[in-house]
Backbone as numpy.savetxt, mean C-alpha at the origin, in Angstrom:
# Nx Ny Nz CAx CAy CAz Cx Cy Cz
-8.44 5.41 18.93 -7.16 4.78 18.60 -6.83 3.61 19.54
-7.90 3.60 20.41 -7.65 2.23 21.27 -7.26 0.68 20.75
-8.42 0.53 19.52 -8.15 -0.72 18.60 -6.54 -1.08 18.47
-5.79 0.63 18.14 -4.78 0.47 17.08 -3.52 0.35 18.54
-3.52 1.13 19.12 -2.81 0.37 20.26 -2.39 -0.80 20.47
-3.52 -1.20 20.80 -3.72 -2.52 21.18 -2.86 -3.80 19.71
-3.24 -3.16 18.59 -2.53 -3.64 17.19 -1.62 -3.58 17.38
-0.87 -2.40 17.53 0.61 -2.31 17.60 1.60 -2.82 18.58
0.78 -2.97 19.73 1.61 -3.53 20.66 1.79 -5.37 20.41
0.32 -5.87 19.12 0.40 -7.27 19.20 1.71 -7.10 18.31
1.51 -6.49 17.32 2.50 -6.29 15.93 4.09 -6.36 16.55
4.32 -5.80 17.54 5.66 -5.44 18.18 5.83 -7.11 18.73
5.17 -7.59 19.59 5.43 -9.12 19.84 5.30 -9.94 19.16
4.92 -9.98 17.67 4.78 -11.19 16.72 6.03 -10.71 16.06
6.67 -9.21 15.93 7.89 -8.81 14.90 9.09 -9.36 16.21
9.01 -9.31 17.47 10.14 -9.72 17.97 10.47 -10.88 18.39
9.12 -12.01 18.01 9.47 -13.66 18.30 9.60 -13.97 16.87
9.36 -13.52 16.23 9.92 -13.72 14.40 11.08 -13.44 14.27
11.66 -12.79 15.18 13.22 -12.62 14.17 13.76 -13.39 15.19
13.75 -14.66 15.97 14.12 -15.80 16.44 14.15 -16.43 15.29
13.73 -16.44 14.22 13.74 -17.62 13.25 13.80 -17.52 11.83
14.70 -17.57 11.21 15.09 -17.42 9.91 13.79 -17.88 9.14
13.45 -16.46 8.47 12.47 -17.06 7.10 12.87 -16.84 5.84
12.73 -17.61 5.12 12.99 -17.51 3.75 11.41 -17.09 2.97
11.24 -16.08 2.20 10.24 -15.88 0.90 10.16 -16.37 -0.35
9.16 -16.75 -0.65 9.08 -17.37 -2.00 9.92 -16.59 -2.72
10.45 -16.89 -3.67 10.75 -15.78 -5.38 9.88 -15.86 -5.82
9.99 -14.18 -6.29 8.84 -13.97 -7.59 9.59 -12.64 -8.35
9.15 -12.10 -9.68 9.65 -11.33 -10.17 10.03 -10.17 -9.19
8.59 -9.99 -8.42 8.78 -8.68 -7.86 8.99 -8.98 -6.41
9.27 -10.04 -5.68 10.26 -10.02 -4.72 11.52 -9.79 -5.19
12.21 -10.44 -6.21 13.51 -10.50 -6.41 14.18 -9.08 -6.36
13.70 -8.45 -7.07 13.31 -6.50 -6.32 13.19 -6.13 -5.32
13.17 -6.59 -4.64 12.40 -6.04 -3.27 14.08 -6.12 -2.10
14.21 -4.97 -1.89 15.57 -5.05 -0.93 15.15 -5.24 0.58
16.26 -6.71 0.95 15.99 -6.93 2.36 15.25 -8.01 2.68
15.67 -8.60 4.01 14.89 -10.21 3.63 13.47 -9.53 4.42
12.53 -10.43 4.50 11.08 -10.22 4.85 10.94 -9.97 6.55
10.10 -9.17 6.65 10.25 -8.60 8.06 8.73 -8.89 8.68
7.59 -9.34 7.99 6.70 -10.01 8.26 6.21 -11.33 8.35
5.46 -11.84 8.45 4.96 -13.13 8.27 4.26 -13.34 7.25
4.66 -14.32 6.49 4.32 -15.01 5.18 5.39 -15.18 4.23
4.37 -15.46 3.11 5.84 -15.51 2.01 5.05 -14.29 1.05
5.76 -14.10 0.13 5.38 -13.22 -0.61 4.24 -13.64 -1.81
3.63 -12.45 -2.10 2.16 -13.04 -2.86 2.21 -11.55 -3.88
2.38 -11.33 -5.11 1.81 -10.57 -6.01 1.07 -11.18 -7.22
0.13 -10.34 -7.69 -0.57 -9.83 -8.68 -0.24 -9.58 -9.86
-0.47 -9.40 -10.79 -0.07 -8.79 -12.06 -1.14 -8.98 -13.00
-1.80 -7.71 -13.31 -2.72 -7.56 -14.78 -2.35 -8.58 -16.11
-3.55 -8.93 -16.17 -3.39 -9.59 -17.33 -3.86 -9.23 -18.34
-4.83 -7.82 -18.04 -5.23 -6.78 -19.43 -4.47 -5.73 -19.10
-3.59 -5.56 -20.46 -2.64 -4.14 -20.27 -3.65 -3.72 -21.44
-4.58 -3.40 -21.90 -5.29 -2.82 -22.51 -5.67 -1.69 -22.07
-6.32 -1.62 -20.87 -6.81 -0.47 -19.72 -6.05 0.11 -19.40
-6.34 1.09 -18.70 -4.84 2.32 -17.58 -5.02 1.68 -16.29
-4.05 1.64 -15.95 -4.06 1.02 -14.66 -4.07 2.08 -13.39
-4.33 1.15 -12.16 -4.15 1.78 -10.76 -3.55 0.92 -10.65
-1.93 1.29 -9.56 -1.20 0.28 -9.37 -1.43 0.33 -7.38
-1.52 -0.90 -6.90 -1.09 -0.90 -5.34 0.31 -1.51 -4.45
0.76 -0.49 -4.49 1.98 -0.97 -4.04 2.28 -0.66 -2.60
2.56 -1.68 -1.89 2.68 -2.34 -0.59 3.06 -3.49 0.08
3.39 -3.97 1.42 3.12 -5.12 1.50 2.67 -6.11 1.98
2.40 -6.89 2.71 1.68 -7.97 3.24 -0.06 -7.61 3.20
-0.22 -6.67 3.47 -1.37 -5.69 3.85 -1.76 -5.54 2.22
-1.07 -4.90 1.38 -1.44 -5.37 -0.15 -1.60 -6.48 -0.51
-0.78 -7.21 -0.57 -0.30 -8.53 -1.14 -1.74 -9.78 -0.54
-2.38 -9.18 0.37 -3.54 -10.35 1.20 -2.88 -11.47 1.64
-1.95 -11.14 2.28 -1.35 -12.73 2.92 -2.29 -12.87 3.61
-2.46 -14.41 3.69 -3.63 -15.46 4.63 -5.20 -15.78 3.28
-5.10 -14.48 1.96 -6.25 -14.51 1.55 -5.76 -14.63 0.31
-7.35 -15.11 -0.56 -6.68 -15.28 -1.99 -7.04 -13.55 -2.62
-6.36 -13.72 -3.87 -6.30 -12.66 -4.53 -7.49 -12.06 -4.40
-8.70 -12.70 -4.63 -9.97 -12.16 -4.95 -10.31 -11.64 -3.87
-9.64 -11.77 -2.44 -10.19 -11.50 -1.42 -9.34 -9.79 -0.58
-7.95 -9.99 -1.49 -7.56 -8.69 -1.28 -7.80 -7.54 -1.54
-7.52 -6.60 -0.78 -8.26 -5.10 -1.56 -7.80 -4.81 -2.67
-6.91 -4.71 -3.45 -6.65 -4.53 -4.79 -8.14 -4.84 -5.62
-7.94 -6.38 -5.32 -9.07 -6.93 -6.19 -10.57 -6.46 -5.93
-10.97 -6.23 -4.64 -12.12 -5.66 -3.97 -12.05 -4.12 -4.78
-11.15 -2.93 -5.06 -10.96 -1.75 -5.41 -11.55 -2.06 -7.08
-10.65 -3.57 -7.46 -11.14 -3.29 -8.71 -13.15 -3.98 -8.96
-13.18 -4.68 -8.11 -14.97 -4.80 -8.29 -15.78 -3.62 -8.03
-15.13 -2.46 -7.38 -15.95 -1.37 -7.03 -15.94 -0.70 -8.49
-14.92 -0.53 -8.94 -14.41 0.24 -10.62 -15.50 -0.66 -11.29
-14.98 -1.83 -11.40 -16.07 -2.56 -12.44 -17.65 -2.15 -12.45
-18.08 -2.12 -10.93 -19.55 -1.91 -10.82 -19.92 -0.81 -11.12
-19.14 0.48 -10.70 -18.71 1.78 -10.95 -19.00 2.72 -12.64
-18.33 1.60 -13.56 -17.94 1.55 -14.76 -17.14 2.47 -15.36
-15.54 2.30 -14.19 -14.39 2.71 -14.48 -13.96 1.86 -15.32
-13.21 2.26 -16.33 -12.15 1.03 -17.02 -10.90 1.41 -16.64
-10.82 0.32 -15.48 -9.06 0.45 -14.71 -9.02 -0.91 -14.70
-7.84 -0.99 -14.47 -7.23 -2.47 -14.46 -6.47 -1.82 -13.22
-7.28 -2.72 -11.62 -5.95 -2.33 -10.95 -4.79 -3.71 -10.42
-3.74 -3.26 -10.36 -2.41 -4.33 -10.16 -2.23 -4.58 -8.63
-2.30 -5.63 -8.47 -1.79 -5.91 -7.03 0.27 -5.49 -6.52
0.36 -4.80 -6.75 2.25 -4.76 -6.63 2.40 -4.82 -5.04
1.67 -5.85 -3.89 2.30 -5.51 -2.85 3.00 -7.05 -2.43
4.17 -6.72 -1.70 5.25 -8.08 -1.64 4.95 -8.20 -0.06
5.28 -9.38 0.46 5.38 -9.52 1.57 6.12 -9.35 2.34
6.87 -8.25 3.78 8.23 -8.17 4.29 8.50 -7.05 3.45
7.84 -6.30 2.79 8.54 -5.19 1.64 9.02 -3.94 2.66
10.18 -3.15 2.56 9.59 -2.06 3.55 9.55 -0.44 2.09
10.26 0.44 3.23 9.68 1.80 1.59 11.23 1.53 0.61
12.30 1.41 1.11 13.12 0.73 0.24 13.33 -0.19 -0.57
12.39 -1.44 -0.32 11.90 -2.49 -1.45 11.29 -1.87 -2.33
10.30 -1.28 -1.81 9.13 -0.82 -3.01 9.73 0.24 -3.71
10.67 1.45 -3.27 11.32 2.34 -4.43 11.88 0.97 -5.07
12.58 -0.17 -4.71 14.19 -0.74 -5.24 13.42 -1.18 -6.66
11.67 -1.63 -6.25 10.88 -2.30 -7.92 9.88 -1.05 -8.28
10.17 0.26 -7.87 8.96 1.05 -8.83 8.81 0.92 -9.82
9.75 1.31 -10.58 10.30 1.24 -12.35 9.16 -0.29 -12.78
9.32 -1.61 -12.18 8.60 -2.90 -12.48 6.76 -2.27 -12.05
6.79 -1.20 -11.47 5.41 -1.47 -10.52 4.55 -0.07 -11.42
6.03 0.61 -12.00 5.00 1.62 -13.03 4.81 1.05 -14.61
5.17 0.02 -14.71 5.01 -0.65 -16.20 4.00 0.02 -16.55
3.84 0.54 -17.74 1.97 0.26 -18.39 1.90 1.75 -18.63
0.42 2.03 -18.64 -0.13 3.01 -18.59 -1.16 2.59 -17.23
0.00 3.65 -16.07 -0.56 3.98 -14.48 -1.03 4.99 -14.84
-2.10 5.19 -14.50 -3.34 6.27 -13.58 -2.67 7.17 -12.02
-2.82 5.95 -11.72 -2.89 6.38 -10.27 -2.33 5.40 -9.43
-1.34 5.61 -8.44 -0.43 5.00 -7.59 -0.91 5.17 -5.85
-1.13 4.02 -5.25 -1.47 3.83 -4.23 -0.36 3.26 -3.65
0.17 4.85 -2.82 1.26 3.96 -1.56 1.00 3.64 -0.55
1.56 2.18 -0.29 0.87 1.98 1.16 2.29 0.92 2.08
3.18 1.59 2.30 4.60 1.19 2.59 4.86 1.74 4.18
5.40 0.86 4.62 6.52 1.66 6.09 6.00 0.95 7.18
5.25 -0.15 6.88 4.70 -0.95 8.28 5.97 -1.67 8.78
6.50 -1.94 7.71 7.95 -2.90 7.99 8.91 -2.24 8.19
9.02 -0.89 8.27 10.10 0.29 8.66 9.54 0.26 10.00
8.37 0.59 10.20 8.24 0.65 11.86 8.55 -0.96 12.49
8.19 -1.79 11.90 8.75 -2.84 12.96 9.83 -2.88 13.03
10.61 -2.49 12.18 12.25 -2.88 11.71 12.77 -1.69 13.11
11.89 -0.43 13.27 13.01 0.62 13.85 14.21 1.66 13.01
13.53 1.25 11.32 14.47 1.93 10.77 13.78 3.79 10.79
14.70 4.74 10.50 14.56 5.78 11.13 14.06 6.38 10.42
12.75 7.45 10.76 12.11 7.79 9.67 12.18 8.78 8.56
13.42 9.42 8.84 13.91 9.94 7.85 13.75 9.38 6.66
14.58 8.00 6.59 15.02 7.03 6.01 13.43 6.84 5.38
12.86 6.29 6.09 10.99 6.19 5.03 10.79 7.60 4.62
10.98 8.49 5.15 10.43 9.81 4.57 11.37 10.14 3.09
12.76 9.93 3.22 13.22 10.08 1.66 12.79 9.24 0.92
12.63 7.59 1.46 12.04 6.58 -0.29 10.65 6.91 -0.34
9.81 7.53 0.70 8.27 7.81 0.59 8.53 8.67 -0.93
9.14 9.94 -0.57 9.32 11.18 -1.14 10.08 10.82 -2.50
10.95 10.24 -3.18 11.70 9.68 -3.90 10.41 8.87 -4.66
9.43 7.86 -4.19 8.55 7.59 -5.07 7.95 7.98 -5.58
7.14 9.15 -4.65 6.07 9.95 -5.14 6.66 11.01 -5.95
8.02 11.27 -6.14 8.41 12.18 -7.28 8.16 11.70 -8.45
9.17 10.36 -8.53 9.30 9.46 -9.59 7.45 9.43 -10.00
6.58 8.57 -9.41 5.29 9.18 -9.99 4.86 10.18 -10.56
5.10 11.40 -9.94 4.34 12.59 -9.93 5.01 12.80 -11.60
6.26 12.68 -11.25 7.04 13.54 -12.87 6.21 12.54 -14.18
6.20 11.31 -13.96 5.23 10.57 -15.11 4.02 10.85 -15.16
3.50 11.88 -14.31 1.70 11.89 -14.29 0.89 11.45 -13.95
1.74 10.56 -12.85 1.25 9.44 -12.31 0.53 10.05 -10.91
-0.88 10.16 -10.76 -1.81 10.62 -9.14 -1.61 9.55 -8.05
-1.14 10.30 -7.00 -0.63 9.57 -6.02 -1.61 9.09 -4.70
-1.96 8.41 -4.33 -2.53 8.24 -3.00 -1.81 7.49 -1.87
-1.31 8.24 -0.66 -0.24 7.69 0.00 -1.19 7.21 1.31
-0.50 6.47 1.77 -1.74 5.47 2.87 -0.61 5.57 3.85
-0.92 5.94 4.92 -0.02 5.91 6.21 -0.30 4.50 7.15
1.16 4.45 7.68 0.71 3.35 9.10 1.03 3.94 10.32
0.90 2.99 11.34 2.07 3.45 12.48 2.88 2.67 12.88
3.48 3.20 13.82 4.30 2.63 14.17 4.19 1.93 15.40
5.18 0.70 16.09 4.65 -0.32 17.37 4.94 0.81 18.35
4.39 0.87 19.49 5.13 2.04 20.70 6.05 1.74 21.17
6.89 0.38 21.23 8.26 -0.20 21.63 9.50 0.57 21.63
9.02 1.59 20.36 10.61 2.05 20.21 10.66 3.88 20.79
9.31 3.85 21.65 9.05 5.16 22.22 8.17 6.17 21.21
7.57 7.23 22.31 6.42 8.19 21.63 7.36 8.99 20.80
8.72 9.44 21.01 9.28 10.32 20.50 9.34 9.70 18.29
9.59 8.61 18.56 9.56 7.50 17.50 7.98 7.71 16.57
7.49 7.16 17.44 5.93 7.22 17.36 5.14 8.07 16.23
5.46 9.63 17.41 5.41 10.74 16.19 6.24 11.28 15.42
7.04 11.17 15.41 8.42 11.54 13.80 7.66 10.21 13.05
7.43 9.11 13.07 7.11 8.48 12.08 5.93 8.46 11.47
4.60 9.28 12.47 2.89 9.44 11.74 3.22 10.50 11.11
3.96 11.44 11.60 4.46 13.02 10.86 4.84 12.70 9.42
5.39 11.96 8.99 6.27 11.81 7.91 4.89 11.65 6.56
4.07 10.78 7.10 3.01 10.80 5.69 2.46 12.18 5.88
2.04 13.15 6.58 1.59 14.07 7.23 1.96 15.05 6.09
3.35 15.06 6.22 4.40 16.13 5.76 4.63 16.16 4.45
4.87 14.93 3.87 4.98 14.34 2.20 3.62 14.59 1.74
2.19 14.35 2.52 1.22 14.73 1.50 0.94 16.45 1.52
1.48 17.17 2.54 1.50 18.46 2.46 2.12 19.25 1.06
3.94 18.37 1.62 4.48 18.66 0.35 4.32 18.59 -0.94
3.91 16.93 -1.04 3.56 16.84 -2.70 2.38 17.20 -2.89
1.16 17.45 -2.15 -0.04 17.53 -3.00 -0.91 16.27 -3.35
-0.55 14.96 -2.66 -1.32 14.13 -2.34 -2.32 13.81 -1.25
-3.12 12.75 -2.15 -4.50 12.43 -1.18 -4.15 11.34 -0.12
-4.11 11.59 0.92 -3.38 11.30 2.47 -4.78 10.31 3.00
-4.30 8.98 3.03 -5.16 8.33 4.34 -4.46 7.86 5.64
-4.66 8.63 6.48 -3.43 8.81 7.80 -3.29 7.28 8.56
-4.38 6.24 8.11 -3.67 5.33 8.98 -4.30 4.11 8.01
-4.06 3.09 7.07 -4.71 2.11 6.30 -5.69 1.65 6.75
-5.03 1.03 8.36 -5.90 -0.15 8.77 -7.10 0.67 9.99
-7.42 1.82 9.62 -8.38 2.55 10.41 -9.34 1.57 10.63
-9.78 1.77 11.72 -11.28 0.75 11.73 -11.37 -0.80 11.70
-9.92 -0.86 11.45 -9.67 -2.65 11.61 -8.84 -3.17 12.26
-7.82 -2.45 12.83 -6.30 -2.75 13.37 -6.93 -3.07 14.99
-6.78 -3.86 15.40 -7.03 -4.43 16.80 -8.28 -4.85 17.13
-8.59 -4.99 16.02 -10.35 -5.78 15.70 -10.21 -7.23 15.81
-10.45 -8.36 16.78 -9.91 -9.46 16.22 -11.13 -9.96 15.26
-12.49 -9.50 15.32 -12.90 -10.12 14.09 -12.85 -9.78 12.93
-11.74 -8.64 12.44 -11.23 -8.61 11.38 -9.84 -8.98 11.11
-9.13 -9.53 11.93 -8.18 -9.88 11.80 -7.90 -11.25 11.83
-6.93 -11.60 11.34 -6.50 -13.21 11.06 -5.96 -13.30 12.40
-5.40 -14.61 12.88 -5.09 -15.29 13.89 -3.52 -14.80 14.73
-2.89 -14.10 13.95 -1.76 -13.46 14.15 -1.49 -11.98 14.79
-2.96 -11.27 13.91 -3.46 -10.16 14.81 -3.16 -9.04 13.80
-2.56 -9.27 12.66 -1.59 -8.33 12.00 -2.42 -7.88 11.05
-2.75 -8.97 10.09 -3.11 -9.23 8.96 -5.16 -9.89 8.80
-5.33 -8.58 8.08 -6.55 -8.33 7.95 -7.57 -10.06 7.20
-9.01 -10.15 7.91 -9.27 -10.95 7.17 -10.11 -10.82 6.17
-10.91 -11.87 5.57 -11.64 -11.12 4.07 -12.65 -10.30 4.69
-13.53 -9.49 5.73 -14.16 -8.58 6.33 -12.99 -7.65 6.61
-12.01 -7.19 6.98 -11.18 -6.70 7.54 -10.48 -6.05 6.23
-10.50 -6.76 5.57 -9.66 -6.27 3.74 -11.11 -5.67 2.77
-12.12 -5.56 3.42 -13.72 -5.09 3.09 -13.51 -3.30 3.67
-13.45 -3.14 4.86 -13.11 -2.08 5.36 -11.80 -1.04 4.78
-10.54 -2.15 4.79 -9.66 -0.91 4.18 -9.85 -0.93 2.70
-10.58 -1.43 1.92 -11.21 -1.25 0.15 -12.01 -0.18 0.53
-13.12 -0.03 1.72 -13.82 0.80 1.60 -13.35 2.63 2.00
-12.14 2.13 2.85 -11.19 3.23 2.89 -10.82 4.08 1.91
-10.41 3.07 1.34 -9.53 3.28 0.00 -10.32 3.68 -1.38
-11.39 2.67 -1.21 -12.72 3.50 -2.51 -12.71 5.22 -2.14
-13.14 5.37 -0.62 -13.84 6.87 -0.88 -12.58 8.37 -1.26
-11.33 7.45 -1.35 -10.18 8.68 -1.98 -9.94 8.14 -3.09
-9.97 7.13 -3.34 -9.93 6.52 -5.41 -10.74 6.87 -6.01
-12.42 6.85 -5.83 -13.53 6.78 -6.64 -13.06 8.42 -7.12
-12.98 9.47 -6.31 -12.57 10.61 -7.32 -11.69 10.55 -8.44
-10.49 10.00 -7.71 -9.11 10.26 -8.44 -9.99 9.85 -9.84
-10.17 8.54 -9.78 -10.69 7.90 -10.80 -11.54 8.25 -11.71
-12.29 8.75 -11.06 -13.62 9.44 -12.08 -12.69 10.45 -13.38
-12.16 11.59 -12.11 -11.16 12.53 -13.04 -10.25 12.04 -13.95
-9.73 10.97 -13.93 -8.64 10.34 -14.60 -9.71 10.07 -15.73
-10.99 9.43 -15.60 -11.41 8.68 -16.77 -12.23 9.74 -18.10
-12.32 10.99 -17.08 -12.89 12.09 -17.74 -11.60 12.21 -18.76
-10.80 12.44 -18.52 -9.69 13.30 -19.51 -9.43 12.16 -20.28
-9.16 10.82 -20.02 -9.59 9.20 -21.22 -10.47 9.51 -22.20
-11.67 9.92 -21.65 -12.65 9.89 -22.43 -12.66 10.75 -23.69
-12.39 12.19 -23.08 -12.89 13.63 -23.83 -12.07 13.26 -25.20
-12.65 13.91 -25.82 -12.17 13.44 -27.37 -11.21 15.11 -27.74
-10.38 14.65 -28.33 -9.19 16.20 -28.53 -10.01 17.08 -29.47
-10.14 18.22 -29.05 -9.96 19.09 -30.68 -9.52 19.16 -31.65
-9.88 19.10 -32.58 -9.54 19.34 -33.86 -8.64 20.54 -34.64
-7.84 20.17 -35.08 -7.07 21.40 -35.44 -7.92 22.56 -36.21
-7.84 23.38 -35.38 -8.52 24.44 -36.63 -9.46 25.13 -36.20
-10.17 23.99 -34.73 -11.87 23.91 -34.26 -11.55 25.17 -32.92
């Protein structure tokens, strides 16, 4: 966890010379959703399928979704969906991550982010709750509040944890790794305890800021993220496939 240290402590000094300076975010449908002005660096960047033909995987998150610094093709969304393609899943997955989002943005646009026919929901929210200092209760009810709202549509959940900067103390620290801990206990989801495992304080996976992964760095958390999707997925495409019984048969 040395890498991630070292991450969090850059993350804590780029979140506290940023809020010296008013930023404004692009609009987009699914910023305009998104509660709260931006608590990261960039502007906001989403995705959206352009085949609603397929079932989708949706990724909802932000900056860290969204590939700020990279183009679409270079974010993991899009990397998740070349693995499906090669794979020969038929998913269509959606980029839904905003930039500055925290877990209250992303409940405020679920309803926009479950359009379609979702599969499977990848949360990956609360980086911007830990910089913010908001309390983790507070992420633990909109964590929990999403993954209901999923779960009751049928929607398979995969919740992606972060951490938090150490600025605001260890006591902080752990009430806030606990919280994905606890929600995937509770609901019965597939838990990856920290996104940026293996990349967070890497500077040659990281962009110039320290935060935000680069196209090697967004290679690693796809590959994260493949080895708890490629199941979900498989299973999802089995029950697509199987053809119903016949009345009678």
């Amino acid at each position: 966890m040395g890498f991630a240290f070292r991450w969090l402590g850059c993350v804590a000094i780029v979140f506290l010379a940023g809020c010296a300076a008013t930023e404004t975010p692009n609009a987009s449908a699914g910023a305009a959703a998104s509660a709260g002005p931006a608590a990261d660096i960039g502007e906001v960047e989403t995705a959206t399928s352009t085949r609603l033909d397929r079932p989708r995987i949706v990724a909802l998150g932000d900056s860290l979704t969204a590939g700020l610094g990279l183009s679409q093709d270079q974010a993991y969304p899009r990397l998740l969906q070349d693995r499906l393609d090669a794979t020969g899943l038929n998913f269509e997955v959606v980029n839904a991550g905003v930039s500055g989002d925290t877990s209250a943005g992303g409940l405020s646009r679920l309803d926009w982010a479950l359009e379609g026919d979702v599969r499977i929901l990848i949360v990956a929210l609360g980086g911007n709750d830990g910089l913010r200092g908001l309390p983790p209760e507070e992420l633990g009810r909109n964590l929990a509040t999403i993954i209901e709202i999923a779960q009751d549509r049928g929607v398979r959940v995969i919740l992606a944890g972060m951490e938090a900067p150490p600025n605001f103390g260890a006591a902080y620290t752990a009430g806030f790794r606990s919280v994905y801990v606890d929600l995937a206990e509770r609901f019965d989801v597939r838990l990856i305890p920290f996104l940026l495992e293996g990349v967070a304080g890497d500077p040659d996976l990281n962009q110039s800021d320290g935060i935000h992964p680069t196209e090697a760095g967004a290679t690693v958390i796809a590959d994260t993220l493949w080895a708890v999707l490629r199941p979900l997925a498989e299973e999802s495409a089995k029950v697509i496939v199987e053809p119903r019984a016949s009345p009678g048969s």
